[in-house]
C-alpha positions in Angstrom: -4.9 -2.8 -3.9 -1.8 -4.7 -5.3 -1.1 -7.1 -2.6 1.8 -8.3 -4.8 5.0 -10.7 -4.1 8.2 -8.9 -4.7 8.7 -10.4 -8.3 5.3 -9.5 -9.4 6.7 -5.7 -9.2 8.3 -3.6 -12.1 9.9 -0.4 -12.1 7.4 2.2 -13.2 4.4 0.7 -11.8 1.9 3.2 -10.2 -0.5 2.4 -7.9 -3.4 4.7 -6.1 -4.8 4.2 -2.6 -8.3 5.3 -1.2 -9.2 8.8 -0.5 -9.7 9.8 3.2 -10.6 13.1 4.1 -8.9 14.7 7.2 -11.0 15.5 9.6 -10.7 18.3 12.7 -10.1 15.4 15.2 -7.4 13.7 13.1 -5.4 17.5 13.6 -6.2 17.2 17.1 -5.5 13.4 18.2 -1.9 13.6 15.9 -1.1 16.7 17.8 -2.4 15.3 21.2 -0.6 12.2 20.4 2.8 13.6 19.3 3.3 16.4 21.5 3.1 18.7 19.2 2.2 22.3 20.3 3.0 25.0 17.7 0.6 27.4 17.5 0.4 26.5 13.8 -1.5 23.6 14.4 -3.5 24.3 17.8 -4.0 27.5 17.7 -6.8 28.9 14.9 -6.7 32.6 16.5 -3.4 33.0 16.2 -3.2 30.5 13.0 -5.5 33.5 11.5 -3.3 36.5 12.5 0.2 34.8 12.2 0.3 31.7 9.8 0.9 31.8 5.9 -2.3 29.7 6.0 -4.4 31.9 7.7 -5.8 28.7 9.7 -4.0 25.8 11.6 -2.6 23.3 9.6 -1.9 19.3 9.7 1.0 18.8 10.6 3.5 17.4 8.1 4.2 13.9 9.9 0.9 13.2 10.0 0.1 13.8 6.4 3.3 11.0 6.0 1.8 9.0 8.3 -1.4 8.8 6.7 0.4 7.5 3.6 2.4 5.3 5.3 -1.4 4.0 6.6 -2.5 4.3 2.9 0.6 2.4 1.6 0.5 -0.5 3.7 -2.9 -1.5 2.0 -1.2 -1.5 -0.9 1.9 -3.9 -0.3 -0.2 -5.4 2.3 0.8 -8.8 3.7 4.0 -9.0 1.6 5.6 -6.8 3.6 8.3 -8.3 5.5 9.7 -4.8 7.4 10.2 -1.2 6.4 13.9 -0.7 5.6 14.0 3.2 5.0 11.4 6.1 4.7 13.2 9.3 3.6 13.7 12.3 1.4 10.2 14.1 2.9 9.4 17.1 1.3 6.4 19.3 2.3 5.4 21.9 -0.4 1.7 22.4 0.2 -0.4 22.8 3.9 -2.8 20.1 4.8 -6.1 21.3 6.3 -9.3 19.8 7.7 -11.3 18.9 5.2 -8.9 18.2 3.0 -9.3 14.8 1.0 -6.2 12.8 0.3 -4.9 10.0 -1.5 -1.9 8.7 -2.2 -0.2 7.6 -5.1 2.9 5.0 -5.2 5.5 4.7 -8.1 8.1 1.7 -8.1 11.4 3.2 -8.3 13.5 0.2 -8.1 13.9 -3.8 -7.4 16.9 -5.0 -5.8 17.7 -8.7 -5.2 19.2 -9.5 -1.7 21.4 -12.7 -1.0 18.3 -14.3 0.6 16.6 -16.3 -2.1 12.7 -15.2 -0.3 12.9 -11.7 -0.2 13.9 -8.6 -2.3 13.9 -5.0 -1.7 11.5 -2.5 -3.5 11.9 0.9 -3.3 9.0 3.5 -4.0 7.9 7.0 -4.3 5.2 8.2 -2.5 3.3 11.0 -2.9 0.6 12.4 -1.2 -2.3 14.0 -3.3 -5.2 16.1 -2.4 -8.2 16.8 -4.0 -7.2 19.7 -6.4 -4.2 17.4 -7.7 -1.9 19.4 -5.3 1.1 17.3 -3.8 1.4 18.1 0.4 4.2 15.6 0.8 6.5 13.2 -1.2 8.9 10.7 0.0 10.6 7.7 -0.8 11.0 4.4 0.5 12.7 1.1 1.1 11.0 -2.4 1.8 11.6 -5.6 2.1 9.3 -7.9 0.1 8.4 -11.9 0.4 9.2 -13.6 -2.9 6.6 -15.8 -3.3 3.2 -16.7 -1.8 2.5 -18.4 1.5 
């Protein structure tokens, strides 16, 4: 866990989260929660018969979401507010029982005209447990300088 002011950064700096593995309820509260009702991810019967997976999938929000969940322990309480998420991509299906982590590279540190915050941007990727990467994205924060 980095927990780390804004200047304490630099570009090229990697950082890895916990693992969590996704569970059969996670597919099911995410798609309860979100609306979400393709037969890709509530349907297994058709999932079987129909899908390029040949069983539902997570859907890919939610694998994003868990990062986001996965990030914030990283930047933790230096986080002033989350300027930008972007650039998804989604080149590998999430499924129950997969286990996930997420790993974080510093991409950038931009000064702002306020003299107790910066921005850092950083690439996010999601890994499972065969090194495959579900998900990557990018994003923009704005960081104390400084500790309390």
């Amino acid at each position: 866990m980095a927990q780390k002011t804004y200047e304490e950064y630099s570009v090229g700096e990697v950082f890895e989260s916990y693992a969590r593995t996704i569970t059969e309820a996670d597919i099911v509260n995410y798609t309860c929660f979100a609306g979400l009702k393709l037969p890709m991810f509530i349907d297994e019967e058709f999932s079987k018969a129909h899908s390029l997976f040949k069983t539902r999938v997570a859907p890919g929000l939610m694998t994003a979401s868990i990062a986001a969940g996965m990030l914030e322990d990283i930047l933790g309480k230096y986080t002033l507010a989350a300027l930008g998420l972007d650039r998804f991509k989604f080149s590998a299906p999430v499924k129950a029982g997969d286990t996930l982590h997420t790993r974080i590279t510093v991409e950038g540190l931009k000064d702002v005209s306020a003299p107790d915050r910066g921005v850092l941007n950083v690439k996010i990727e999601v890994v499972n447990q065969d090194g495959v990467i579900p998900c990557v994205f990018h994003g923009a924060f704005m960081m104390r300088k400084g500790s309390f």
